[in-house]
N, C-alpha and C positions, 0 to 999 in steps of 0.2 A: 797661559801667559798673556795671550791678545787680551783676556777680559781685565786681567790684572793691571796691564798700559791702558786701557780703554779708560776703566775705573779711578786711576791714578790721572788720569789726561782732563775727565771729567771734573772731579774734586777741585785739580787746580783751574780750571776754568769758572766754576763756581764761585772760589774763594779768591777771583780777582775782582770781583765785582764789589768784593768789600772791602771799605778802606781799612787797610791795616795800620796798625799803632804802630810800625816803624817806621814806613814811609808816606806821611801825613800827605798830601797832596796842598800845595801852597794854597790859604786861603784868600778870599775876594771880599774885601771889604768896598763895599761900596758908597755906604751914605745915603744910599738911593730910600726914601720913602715906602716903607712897604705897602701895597696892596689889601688891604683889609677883608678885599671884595670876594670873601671863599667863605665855604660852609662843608661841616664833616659831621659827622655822628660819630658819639662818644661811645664807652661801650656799653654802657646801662641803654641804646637807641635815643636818646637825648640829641635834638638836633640842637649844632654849635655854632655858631656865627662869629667870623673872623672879626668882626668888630666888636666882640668882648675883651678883644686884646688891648684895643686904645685905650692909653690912658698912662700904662704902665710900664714894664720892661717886660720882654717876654723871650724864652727860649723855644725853639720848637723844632725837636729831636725828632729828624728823619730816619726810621730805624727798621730792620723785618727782621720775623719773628728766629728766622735759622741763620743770621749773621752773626758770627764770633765774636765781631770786634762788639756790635750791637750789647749783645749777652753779660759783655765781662765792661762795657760801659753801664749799663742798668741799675746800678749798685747806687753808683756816683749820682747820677743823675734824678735816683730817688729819693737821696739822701739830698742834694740844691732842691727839689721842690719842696721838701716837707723841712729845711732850711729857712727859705726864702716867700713861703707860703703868705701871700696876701701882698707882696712884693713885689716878686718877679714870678709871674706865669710861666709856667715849663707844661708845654705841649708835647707826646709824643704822640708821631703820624706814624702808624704802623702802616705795610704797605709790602708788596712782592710777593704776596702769598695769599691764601682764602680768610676770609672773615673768621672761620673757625679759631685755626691755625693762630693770628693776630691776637684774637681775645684774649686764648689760652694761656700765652706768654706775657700779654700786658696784665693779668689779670695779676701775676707774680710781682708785678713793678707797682710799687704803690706811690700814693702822692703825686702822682702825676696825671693830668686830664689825657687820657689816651683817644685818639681817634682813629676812626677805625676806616682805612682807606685802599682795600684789595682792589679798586678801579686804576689808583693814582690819579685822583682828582685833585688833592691836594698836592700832592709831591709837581704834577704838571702847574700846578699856580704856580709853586715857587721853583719854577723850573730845576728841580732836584732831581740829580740822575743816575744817585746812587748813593748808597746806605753807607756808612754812619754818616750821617751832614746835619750839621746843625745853622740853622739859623737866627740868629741873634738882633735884635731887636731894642730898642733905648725905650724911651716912654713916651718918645714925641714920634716913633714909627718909624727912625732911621734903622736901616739895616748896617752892623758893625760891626756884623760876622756874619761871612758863610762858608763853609765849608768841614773840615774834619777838624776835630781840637781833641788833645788830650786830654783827662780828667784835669790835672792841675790847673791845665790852660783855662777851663771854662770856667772851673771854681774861681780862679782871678776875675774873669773877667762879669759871672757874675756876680760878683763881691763890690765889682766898681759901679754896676749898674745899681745895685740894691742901696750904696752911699747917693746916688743922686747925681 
């Protein structure tokens, strides 16, 4: 019975660290100029440079590999990059887990530039502190979204960035 609470005690403690789809966490739009000044490895080992970003609009999907909400977003979000392909850039930083683990699951999400960040070097740039977080990007490097969005929510909003 103890391991069965212990088990159960754990699970939920796990699964609060991920944003849930009911209770969005209010997001932070700030306008703030993003930072360009990071670099990641993709998962082919291809080193990436945040300043391939400038220029255009870009998503970049804070996401690890064992998050639910993560999982049953994956879909959406590989569906707007292979959408909006040469457009609007959609980065996902995989991250919370080992290098293995991350590839394995990005490898299932296509269209999408994955990088690969079991340190949280990237997630600490864009001070992200926790899974699903997306932050959003215009083409002149404001930041216009950060935080959790629903699929509907993001597809609007990159629908607005891809019009210009």
């Amino acid at each position: 019975m103890r391991r069965a609470i212990a088990a159960a005690a754990l699970l939920v403690v796990a699964l609060t660290g991920c944003a849930a789809t009911t209770a969005a966490p209010e997001p932070v739009t700030t306008g703030e100029v993003v930072d360009y000044g990071f670099e990641g490895v993709t998962l082919d080992g291809a080193a990436f440079d945040g300043a391939e970003l400038q220029g255009a609009p870009a998503v970049l999907w804070f996401w690890a590999p064992w998050c639910p909400t993560c999982r049953a977003q994956s879909g959406n979000v590989s569906a707007l990059a292979e959408q909006y392909a040469g457009e609007v850039a959609v980065v996902g930083v995989g991250g919370l887990d080992d290098g293995p683990a991350i590839t394995e699951y990005a490898n299932g999400v296509p269209h999408v530039t994955h990088l690969l960040d079991p340190e949280g070097e990237v997630w600490r740039h864009f001070e992200v502190a926790r899974q699903s977080t997306y932050t959003v990007l215009d083409a002149d490097g404001a930041i216009v979204f950060e935080g959790y969005l629903a699929d509907d929510a993001l597809n609007e909003l990159v629908a607005g960035l891809a019009e210009g």
